[in-house]
N, C-alpha and C positions, 0 to 999 in steps of 0.2 A: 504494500500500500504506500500512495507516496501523500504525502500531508491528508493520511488517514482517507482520500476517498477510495471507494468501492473502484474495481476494475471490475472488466467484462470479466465472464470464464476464460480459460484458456481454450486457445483450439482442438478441435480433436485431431491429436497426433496420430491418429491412424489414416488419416486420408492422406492420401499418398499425396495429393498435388501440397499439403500443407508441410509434409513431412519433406519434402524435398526441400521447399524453401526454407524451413529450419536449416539439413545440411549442407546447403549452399551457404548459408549465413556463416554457420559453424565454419564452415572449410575454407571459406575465401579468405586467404591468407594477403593478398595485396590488395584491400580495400580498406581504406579507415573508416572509424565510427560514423562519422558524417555520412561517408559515401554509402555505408550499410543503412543509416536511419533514413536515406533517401527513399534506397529500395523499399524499406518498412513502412514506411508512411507512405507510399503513393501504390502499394501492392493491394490487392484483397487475398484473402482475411485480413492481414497484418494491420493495416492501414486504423481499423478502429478501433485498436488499442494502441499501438504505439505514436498514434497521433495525441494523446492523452498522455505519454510520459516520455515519449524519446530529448524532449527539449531540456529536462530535466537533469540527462547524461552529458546532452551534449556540451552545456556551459559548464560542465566539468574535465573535459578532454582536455585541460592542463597538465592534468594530473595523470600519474602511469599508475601502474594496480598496487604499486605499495606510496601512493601519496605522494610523490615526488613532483617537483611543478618542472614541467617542460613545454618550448616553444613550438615544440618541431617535433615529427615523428621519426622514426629511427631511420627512414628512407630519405629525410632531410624537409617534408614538406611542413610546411606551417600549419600550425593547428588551428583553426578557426574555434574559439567557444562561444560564439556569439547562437542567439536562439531568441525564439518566439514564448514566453508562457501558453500555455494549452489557456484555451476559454474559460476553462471552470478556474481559470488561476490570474485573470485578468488579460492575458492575451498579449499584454507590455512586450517589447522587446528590449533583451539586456545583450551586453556584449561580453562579458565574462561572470565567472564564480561571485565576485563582489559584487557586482551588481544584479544579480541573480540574489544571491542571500539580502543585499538591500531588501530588491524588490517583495522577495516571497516573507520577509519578517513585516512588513507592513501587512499586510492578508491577515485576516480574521481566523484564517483557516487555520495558520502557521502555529500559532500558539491555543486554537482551540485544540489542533492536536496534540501539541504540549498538553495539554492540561490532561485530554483523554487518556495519554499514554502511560505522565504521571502518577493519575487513578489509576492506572489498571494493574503496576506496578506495587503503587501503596496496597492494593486488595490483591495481589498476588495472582492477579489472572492473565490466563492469555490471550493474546488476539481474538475478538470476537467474543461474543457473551456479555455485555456490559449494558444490553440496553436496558436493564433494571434500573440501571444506576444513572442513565444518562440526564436528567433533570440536575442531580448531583455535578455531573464535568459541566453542566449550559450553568451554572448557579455560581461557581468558581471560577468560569471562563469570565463573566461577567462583572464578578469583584474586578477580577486583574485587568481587563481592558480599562476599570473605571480608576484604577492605580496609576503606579510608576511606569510596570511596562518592562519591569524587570524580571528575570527568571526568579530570584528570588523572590518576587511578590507572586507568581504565579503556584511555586512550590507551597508556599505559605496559603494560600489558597486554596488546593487543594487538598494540602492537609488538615489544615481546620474547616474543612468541609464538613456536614453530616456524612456523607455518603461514606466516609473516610474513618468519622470520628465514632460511629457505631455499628461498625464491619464487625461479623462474628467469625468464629471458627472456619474456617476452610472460603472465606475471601465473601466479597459481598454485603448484604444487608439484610 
């Protein structure tokens, strides 16, 4: 999940035309992320879900898979991290990580899902299961926007939440 919204199912990897395009993704060794979220987003099936979070990767492609900032891929090309926000994310265009984290820490979404993740954590549960509780993260979410604006006012929030503050044995209310 990426700031907590629902995605589609995934496809069913048995259909052969679907399954291919998975190992062609897999195996095409001389295309960068860019060039692969091309394919992704303008293919079908692919297109209507990775049109909802590929933007997300891409203003991250600074970075190599242990977090290193680099300009250029190993083949010497410039990395582009510039992108689109998806619609349910305001749609803004950012040209890098900073401005991506700018943009998405203003969203309502950013820190409601802080708050959700927080609770779910304080109550010990996992992913999914918490619409008991959900009045509890909209009630907390709502202190902290009318706050600082800090993670700390957020944590404090949810911890002296009800939803929090009378959790019994085995998580919940």
């Amino acid at each position: 999940r990426i700031l907590c919204a629902a995605q589609p199912p995934e496809p069913n990897r048995d259909d052969p035309v679907i399954s291919t395009g998975i190992d062609m993704q897999l195996m095409d060794a001389n295309s960068n992320e860019r060039q692969k979220s091309v394919y992704r987003t303008t293919t079908s099936p692919c297109f209507g879900c990775h049109r909802s979070f590929d933007a997300f990767g891409l203003v991250l492609e600074n970075f190599d898979a242990i977090g290193r900032f680099r300009t250029k891929y190993d083949d010497g090309t410039v990395i582009d991290a510039s992108g689109t926000l998806p619609q349910t994310f305001g749609g803004a265009p950012v040209t890098n990580a900073a401005e991506f984290a700018a943009k998405v820490t203003t969203l309502g979404a950013f820190s409601r899902c802080m708050a959700l993740n927080l609770t779910r954590y304080a109550l010990t549960q996992v992913v999914g299961g918490l619409d008991r509780n959900e009045a509890g993260v909209c009630g907390a979410h709502k202190r902290f926007l009318s706050g600082d604006g800090t993670f700390s006012s957020l944590l404090r929030e949810v911890l002296v939440s009800r939803t929090v503050a009378v959790r019994s044995i085995g998580g919940g209310i």
